[in-house]
C-alpha positions as CSV (number, residue, x, y, z in Angstrom):
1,X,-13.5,-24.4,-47.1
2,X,-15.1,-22.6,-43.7
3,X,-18.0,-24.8,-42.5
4,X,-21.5,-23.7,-41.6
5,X,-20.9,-23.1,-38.0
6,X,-19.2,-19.9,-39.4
7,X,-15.6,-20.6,-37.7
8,X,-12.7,-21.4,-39.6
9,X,-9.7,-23.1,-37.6
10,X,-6.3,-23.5,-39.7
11,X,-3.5,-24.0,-39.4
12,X,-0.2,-23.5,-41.7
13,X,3.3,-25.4,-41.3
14,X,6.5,-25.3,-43.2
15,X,10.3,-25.5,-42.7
16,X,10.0,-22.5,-40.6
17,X,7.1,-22.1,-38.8
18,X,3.8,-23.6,-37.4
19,X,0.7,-21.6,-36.9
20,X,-2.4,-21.6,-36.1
21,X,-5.8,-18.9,-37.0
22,X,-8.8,-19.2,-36.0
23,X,-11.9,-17.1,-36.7
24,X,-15.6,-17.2,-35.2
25,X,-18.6,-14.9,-36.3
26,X,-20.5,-13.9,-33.7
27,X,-23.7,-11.7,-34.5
28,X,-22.2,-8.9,-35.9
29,X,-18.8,-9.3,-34.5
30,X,-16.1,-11.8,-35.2
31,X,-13.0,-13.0,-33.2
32,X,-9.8,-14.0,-34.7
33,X,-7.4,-16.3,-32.7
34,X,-3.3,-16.7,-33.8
35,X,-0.5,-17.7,-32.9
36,X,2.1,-20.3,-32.8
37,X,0.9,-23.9,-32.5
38,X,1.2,-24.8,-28.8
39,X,0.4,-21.3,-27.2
40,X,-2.7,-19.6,-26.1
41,X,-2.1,-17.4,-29.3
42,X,-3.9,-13.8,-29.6
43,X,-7.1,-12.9,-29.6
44,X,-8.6,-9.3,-31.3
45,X,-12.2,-9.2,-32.2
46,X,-13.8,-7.0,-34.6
47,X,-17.2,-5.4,-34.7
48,X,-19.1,-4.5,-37.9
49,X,-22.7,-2.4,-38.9
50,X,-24.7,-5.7,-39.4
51,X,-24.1,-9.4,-39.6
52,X,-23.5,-9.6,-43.4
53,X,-20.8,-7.3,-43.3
54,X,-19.3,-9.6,-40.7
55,X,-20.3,-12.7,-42.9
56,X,-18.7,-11.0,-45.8
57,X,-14.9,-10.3,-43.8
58,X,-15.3,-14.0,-42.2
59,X,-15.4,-15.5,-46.1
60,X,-13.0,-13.0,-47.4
61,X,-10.4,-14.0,-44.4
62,X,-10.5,-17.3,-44.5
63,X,-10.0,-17.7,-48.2
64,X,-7.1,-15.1,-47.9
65,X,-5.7,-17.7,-45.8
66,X,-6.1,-20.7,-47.8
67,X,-4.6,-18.9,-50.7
68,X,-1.4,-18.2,-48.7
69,X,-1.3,-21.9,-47.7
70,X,-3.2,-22.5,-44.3
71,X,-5.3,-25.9,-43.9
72,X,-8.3,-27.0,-42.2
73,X,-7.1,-27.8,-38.7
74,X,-8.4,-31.5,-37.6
75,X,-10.8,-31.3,-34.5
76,X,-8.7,-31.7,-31.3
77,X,-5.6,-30.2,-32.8
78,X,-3.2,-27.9,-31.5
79,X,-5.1,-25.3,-32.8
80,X,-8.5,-26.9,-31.3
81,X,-6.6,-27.0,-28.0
82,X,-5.4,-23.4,-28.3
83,X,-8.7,-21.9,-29.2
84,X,-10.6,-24.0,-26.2
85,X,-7.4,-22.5,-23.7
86,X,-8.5,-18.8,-25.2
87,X,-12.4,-19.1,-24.7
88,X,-11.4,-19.9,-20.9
89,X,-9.7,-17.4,-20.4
């Protein structure tokens, strides 16, 4: 479940693929980071009218993604390490 920080780092793995997502509310904004484990990823952000709206999205996306079969990423992951390489940038 997203934590209280309001960021939500997963990641998802099968025979095929490994991925990682990443979203962060900002204010009335939020940030999504994806990509395959290992890279930088992509970054898009998104603004909205006020910070519930945002609040709203950040909930809705993140379950979305449980529900297709992303986990929690553990801190210092790939995906920790790939969001971290993207805020540098």
């Amino acid at each position: 479940m997203p934590n209280l920080r309001n960021e939500c780092s997963l990641i998802f793995s099968d025979g095929k693929s490994s991925k990682f997502w990443t979203l962060v509310v900002e204010g009335t904004s939020h940030t999504t980071t994806f990509g395959r484990l290992g890279t930088a990823g992509r970054t898009h952000t998104k603004n909205f009218p006020s910070e519930d709206l945002a609040l709203t999205a950040y909930h809705r996306l993140c379950l979305e993604k449980l529900r297709k079969g992303y986990v929690e990423a553990v801190p210092g992951s790939a995906t920790e390490t790939a969001a971290a390489a993207t805020e540098s940038t």
